[in-house]
mmCIF file as Biopython writes it, N, C-alpha, C and O atoms, coordinates in Angstrom:
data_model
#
loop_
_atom_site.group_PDB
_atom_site.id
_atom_site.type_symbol
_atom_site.label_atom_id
_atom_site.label_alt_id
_atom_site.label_comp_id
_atom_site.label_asym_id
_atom_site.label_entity_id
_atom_site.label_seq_id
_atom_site.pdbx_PDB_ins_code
_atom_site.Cartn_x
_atom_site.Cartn_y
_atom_site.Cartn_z
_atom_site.occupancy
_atom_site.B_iso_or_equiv
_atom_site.auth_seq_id
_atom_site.auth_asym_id
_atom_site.pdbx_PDB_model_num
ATOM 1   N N  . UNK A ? 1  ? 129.873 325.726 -8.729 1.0 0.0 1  A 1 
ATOM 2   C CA . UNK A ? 1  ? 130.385 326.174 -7.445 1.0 0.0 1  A 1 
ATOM 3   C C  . UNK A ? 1  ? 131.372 327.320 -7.674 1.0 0.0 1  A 1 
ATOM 4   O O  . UNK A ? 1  ? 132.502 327.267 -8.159 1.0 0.0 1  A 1 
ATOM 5   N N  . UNK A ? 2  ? 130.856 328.105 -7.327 1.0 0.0 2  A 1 
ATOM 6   C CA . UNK A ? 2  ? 132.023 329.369 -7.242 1.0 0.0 2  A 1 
ATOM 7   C C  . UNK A ? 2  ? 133.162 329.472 -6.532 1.0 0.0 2  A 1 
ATOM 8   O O  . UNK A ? 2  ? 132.992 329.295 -5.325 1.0 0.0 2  A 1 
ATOM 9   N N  . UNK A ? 3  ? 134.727 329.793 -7.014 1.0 0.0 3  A 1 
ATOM 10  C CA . UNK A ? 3  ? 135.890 329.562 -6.883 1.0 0.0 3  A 1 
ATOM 11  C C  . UNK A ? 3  ? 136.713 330.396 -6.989 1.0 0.0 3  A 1 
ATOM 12  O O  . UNK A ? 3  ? 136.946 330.641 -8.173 1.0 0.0 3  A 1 
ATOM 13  N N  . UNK A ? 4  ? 137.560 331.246 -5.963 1.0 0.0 4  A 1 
ATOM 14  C CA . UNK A ? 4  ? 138.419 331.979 -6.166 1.0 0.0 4  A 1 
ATOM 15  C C  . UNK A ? 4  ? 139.226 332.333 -7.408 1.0 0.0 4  A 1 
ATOM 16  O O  . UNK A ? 4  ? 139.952 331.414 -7.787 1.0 0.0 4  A 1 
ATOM 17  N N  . UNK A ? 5  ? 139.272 333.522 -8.177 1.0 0.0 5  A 1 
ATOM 18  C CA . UNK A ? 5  ? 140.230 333.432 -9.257 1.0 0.0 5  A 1 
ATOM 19  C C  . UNK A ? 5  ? 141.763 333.418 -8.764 1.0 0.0 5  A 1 
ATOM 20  O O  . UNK A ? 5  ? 142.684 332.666 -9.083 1.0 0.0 5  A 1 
ATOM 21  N N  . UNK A ? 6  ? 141.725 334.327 -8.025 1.0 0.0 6  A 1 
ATOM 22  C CA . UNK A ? 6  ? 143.447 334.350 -7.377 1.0 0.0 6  A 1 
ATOM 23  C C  . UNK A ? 6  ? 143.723 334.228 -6.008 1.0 0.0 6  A 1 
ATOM 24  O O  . UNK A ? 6  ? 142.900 334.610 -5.175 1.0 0.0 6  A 1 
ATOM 25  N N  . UNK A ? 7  ? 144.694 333.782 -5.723 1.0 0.0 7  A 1 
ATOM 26  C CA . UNK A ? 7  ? 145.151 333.543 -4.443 1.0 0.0 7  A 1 
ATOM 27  C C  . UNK A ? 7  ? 145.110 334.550 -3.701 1.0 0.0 7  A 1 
ATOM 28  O O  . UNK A ? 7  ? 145.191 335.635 -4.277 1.0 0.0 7  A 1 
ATOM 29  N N  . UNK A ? 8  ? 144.967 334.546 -2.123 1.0 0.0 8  A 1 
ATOM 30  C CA . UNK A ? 8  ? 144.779 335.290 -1.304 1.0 0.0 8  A 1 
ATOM 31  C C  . UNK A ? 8  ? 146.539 335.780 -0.763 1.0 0.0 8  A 1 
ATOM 32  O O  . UNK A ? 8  ? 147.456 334.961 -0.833 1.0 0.0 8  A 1 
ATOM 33  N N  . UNK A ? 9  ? 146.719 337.000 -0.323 1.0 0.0 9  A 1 
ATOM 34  C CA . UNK A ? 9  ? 147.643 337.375 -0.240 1.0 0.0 9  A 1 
ATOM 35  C C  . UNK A ? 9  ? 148.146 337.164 1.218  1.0 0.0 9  A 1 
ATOM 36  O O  . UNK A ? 9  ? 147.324 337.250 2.130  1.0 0.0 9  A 1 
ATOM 37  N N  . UNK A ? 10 ? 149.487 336.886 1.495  1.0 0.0 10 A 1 
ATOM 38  C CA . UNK A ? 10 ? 149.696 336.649 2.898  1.0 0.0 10 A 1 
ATOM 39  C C  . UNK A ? 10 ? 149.589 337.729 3.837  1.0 0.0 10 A 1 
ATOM 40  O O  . UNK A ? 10 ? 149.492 337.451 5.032  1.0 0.0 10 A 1 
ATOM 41  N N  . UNK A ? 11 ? 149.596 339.366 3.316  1.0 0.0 11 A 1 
ATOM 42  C CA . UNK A ? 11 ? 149.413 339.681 4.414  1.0 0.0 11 A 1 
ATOM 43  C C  . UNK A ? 11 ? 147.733 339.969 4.745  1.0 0.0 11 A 1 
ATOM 44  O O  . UNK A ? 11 ? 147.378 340.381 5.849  1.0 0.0 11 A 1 
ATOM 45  N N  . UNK A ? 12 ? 146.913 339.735 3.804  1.0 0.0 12 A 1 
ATOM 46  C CA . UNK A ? 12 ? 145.562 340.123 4.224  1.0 0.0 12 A 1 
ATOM 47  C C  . UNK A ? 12 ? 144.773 338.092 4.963  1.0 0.0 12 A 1 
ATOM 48  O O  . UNK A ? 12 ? 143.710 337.779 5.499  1.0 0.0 12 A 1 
ATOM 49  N N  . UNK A ? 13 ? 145.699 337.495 4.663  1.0 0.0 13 A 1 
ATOM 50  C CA . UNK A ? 13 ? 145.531 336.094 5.470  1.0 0.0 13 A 1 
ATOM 51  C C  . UNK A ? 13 ? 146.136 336.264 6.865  1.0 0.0 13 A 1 
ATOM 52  O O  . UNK A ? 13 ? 145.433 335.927 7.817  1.0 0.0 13 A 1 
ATOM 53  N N  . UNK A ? 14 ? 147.462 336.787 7.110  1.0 0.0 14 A 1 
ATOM 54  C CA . UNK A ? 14 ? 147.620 337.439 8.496  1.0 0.0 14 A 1 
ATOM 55  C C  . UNK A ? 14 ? 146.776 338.618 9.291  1.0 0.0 14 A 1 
ATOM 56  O O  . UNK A ? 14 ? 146.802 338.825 10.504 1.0 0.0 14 A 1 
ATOM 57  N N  . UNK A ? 15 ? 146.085 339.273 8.375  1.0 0.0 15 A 1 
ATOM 58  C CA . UNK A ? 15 ? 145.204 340.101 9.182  1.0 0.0 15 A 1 
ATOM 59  C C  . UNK A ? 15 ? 144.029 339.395 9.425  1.0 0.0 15 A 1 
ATOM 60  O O  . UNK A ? 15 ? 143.548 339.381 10.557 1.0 0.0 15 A 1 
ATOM 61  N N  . UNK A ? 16 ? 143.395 338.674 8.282  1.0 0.0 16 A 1 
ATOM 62  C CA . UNK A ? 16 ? 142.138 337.664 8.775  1.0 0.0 16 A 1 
ATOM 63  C C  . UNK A ? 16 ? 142.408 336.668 10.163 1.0 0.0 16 A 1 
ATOM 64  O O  . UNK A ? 16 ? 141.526 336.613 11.021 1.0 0.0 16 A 1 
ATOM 65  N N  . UNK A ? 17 ? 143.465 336.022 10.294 1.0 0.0 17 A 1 
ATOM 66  C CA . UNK A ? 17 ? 143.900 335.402 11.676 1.0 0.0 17 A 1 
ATOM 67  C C  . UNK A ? 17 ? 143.987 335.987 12.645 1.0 0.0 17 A 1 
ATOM 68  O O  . UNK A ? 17 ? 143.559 335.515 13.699 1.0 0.0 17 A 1 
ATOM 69  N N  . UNK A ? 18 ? 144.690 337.442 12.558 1.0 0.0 18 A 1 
ATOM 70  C CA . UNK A ? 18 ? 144.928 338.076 13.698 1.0 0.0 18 A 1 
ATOM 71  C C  . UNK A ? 18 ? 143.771 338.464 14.309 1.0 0.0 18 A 1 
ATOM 72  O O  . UNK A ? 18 ? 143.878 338.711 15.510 1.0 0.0 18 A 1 
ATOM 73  N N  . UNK A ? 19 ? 142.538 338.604 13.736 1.0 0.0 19 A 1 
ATOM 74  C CA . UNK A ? 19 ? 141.561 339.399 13.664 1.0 0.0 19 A 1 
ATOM 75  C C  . UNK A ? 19 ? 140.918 338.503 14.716 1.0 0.0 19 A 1 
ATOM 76  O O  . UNK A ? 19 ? 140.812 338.706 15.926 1.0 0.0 19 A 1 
ATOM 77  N N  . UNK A ? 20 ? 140.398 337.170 13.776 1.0 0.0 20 A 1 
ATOM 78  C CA . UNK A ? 20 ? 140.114 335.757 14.281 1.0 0.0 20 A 1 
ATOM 79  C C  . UNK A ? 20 ? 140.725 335.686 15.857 1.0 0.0 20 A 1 
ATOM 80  O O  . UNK A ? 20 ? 140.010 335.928 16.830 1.0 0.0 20 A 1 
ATOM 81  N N  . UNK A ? 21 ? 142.041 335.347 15.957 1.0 0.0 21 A 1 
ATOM 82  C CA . UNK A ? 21 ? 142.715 335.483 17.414 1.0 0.0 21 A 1 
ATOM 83  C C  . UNK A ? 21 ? 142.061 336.565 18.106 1.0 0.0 21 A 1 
ATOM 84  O O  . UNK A ? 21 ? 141.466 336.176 19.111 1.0 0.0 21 A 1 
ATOM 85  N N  . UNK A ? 22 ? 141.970 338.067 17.832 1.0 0.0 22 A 1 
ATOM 86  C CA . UNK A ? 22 ? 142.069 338.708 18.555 1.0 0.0 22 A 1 
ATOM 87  C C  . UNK A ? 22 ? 140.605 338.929 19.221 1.0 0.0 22 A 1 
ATOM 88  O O  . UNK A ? 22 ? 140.320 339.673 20.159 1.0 0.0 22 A 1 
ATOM 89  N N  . UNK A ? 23 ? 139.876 338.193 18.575 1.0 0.0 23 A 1 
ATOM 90  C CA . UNK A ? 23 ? 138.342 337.786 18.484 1.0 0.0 23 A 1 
ATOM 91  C C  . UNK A ? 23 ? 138.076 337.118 19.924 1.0 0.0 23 A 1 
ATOM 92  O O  . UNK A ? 23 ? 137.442 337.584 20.870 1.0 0.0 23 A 1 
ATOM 93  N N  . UNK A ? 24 ? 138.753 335.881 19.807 1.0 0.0 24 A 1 
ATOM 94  C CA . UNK A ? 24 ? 138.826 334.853 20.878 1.0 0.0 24 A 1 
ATOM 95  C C  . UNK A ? 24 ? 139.352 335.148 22.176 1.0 0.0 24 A 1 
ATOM 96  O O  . UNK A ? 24 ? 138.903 334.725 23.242 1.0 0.0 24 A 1 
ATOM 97  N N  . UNK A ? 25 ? 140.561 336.075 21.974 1.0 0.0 25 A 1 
ATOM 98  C CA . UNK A ? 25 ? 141.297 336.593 23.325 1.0 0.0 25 A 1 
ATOM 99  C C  . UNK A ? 25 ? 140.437 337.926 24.227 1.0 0.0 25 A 1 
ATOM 100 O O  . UNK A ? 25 ? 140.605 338.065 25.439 1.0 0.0 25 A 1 
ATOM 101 N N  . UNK A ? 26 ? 139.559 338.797 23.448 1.0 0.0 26 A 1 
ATOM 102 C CA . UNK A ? 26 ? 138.403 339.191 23.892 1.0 0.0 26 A 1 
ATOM 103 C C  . UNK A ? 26 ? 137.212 338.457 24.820 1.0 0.0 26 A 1 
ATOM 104 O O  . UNK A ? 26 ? 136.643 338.895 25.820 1.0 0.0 26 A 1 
ATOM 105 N N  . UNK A ? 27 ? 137.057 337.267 24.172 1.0 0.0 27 A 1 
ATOM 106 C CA . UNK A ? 27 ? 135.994 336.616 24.953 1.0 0.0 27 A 1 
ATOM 107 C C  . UNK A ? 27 ? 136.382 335.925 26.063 1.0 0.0 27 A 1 
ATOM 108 O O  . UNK A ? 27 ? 135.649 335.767 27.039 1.0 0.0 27 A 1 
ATOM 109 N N  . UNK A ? 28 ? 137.881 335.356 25.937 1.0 0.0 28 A 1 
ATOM 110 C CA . UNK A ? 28 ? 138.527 334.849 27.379 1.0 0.0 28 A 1 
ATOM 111 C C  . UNK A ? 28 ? 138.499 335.835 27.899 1.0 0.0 28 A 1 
ATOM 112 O O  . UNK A ? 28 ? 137.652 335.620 28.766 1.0 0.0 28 A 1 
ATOM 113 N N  . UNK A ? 29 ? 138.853 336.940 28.038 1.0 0.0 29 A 1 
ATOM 114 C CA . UNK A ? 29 ? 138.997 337.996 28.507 1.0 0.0 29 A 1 
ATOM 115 C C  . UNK A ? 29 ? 138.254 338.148 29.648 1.0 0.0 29 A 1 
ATOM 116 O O  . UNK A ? 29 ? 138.463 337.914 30.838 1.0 0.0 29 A 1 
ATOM 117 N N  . UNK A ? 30 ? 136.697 338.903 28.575 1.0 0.0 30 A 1 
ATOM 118 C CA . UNK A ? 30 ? 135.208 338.826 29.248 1.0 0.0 30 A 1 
ATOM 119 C C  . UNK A ? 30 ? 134.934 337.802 30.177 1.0 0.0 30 A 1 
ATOM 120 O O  . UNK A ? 30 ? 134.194 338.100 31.114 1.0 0.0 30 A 1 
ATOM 121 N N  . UNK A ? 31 ? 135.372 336.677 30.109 1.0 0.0 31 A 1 
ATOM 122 C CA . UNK A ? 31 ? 134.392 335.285 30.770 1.0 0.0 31 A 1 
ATOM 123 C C  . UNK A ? 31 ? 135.185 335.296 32.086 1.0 0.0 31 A 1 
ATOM 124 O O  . UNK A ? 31 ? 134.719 335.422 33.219 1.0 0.0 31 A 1 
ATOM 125 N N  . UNK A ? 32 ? 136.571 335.129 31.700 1.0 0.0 32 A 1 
ATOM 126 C CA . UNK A ? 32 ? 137.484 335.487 33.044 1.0 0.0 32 A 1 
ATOM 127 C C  . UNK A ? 32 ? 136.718 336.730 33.765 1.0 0.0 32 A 1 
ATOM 128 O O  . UNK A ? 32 ? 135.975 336.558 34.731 1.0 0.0 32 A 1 
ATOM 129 N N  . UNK A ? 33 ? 136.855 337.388 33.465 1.0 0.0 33 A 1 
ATOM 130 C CA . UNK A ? 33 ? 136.531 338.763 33.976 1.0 0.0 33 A 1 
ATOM 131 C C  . UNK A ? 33 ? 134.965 338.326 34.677 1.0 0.0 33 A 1 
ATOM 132 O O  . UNK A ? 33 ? 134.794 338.826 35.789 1.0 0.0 33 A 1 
ATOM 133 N N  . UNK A ? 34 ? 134.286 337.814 34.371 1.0 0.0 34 A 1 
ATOM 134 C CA . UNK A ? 34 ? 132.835 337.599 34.660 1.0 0.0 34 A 1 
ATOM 135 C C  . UNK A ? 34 ? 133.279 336.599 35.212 1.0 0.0 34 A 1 
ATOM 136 O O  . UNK A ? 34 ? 133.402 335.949 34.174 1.0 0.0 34 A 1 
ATOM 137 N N  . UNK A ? 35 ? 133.621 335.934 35.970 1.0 0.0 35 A 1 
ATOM 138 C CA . UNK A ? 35 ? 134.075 334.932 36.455 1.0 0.0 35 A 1 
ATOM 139 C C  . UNK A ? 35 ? 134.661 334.852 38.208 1.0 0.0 35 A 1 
ATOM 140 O O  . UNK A ? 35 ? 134.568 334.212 39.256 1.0 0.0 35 A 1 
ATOM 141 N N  . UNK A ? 36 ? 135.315 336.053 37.541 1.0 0.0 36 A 1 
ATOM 142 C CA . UNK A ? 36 ? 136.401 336.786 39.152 1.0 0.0 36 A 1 
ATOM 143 C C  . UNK A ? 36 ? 135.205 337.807 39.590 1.0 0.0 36 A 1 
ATOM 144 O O  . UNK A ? 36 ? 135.058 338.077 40.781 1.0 0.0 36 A 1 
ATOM 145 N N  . UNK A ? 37 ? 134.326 338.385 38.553 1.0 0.0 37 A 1 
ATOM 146 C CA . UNK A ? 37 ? 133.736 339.101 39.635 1.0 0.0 37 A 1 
ATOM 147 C C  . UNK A ? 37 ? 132.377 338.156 40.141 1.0 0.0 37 A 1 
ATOM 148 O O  . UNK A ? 37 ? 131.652 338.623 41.019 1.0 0.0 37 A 1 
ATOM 149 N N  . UNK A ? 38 ? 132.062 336.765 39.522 1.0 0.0 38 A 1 
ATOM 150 C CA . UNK A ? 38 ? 131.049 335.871 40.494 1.0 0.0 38 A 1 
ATOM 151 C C  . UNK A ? 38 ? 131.796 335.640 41.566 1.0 0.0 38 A 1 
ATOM 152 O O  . UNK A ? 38 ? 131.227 335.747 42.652 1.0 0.0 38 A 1 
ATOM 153 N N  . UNK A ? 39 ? 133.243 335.270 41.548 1.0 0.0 39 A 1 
ATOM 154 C CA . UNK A ? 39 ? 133.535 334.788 42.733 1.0 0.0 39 A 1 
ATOM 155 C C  . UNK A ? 39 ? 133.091 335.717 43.831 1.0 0.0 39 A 1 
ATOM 156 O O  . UNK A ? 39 ? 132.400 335.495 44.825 1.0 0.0 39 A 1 
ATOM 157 N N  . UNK A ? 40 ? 133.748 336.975 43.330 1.0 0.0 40 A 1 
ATOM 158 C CA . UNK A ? 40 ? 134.245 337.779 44.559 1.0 0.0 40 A 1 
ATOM 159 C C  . UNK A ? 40 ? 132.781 338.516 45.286 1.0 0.0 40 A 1 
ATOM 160 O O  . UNK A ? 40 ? 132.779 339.285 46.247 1.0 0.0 40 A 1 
ATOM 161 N N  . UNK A ? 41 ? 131.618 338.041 44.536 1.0 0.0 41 A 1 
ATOM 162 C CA . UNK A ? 41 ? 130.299 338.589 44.823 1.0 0.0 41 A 1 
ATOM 163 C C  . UNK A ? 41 ? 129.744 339.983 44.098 1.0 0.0 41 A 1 
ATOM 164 O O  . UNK A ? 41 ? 128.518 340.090 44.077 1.0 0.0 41 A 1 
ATOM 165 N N  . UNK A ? 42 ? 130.306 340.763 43.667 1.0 0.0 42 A 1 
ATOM 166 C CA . UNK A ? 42 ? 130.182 341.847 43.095 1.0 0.0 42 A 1 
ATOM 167 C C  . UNK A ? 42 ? 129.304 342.209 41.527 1.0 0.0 42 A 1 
ATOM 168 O O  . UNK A ? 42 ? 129.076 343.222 40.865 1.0 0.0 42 A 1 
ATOM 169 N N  . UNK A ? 43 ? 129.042 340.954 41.438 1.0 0.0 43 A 1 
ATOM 170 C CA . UNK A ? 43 ? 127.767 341.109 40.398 1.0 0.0 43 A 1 
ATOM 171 C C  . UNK A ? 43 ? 126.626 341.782 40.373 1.0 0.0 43 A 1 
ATOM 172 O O  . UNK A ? 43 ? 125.704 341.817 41.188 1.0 0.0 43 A 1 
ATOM 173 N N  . UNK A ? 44 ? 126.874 342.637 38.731 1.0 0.0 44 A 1 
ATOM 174 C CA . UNK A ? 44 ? 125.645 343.448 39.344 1.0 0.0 44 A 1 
ATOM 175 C C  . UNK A ? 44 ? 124.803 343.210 37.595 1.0 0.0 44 A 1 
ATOM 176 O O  . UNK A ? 44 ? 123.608 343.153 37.306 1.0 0.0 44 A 1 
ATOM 177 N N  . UNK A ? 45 ? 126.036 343.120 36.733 1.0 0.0 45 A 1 
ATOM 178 C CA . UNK A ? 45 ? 125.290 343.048 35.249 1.0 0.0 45 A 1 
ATOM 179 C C  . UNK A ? 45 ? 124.320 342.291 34.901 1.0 0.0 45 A 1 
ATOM 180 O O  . UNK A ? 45 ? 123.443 342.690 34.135 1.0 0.0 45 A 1 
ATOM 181 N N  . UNK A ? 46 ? 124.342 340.907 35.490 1.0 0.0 46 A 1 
ATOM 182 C CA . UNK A ? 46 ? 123.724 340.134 34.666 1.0 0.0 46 A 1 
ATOM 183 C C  . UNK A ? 46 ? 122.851 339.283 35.825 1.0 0.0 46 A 1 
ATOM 184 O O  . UNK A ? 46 ? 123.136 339.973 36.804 1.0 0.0 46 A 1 
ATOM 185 N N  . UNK A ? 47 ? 122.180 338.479 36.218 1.0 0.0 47 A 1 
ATOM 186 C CA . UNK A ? 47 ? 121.120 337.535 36.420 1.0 0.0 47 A 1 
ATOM 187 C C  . UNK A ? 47 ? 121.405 335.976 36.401 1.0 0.0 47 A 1 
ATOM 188 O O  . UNK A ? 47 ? 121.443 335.434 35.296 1.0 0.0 47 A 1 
ATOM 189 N N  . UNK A ? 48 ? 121.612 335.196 37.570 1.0 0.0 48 A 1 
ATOM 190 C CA . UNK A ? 48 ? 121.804 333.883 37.749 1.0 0.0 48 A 1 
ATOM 191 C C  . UNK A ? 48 ? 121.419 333.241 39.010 1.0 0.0 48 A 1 
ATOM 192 O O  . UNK A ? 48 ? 121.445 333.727 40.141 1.0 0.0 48 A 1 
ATOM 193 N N  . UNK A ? 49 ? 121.082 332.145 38.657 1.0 0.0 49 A 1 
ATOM 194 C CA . UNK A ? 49 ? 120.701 331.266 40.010 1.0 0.0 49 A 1 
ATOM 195 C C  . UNK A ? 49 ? 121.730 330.864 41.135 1.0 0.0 49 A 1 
ATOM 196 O O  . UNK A ? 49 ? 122.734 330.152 41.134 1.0 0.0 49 A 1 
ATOM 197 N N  . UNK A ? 50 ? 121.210 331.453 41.895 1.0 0.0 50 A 1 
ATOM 198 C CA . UNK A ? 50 ? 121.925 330.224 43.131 1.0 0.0 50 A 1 
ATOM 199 C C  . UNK A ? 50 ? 122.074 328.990 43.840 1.0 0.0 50 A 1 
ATOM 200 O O  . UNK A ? 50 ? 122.852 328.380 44.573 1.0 0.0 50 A 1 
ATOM 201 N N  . UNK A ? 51 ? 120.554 328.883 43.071 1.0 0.0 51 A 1 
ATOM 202 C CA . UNK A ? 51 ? 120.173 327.349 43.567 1.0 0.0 51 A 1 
ATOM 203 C C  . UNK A ? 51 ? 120.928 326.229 42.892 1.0 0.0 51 A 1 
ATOM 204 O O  . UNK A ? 51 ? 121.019 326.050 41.678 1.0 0.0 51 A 1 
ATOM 205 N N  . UNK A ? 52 ? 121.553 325.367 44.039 1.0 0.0 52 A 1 
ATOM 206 C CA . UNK A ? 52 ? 122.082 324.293 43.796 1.0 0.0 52 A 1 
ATOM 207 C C  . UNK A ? 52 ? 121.448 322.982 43.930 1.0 0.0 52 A 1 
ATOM 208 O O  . UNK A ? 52 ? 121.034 322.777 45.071 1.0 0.0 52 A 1 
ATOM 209 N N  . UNK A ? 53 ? 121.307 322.297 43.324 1.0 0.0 53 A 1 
ATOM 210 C CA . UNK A ? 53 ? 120.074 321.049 43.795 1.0 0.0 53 A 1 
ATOM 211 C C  . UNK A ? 53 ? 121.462 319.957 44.439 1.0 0.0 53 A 1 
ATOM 212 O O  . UNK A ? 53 ? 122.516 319.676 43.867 1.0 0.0 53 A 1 
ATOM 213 N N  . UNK A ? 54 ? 120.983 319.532 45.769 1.0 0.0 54 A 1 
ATOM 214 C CA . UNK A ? 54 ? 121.738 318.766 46.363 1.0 0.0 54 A 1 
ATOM 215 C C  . UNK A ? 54 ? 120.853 317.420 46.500 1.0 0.0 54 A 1 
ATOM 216 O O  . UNK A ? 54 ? 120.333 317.252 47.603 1.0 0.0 54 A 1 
ATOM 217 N N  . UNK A ? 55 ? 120.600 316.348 45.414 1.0 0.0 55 A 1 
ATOM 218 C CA . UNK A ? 55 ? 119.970 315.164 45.466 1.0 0.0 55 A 1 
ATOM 219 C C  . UNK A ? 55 ? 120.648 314.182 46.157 1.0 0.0 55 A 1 
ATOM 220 O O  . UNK A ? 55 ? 120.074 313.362 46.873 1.0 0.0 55 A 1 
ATOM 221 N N  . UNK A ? 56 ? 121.912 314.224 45.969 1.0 0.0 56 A 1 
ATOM 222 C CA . UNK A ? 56 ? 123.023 313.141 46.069 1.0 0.0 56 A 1 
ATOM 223 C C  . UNK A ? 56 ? 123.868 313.182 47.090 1.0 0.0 56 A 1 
ATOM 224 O O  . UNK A ? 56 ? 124.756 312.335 47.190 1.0 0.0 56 A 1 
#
């Protein structure tokens, strides 16, 4: 199994996290954003149903 010879340095472990974070805060971002504009009706990018099945 292959194994690091030397330890990773803290600041290139703070840039791998930040990176990571800044990764994630992008996609909240997007989804919010895609989100406020389903509400508000203004969709134009993407493709979804409206149909709601009301069995119950």
């Amino acid at each position: 199994m292959a194994v690091p010879k030397k330890r990773t340095s803290k600041s290139k472990k703070n840039a791998r996290k930040a990176n990571w974070k800044r990764k994630g805060y992008k996609a909240a971002q997007k989804s919010l954003s895609l989100a406020k504009s389903m509400l508000r009706g203004k969709t134009t990018s993407f493709v979804y149903s409206m149909y709601v099945e009301e069995g119950e």
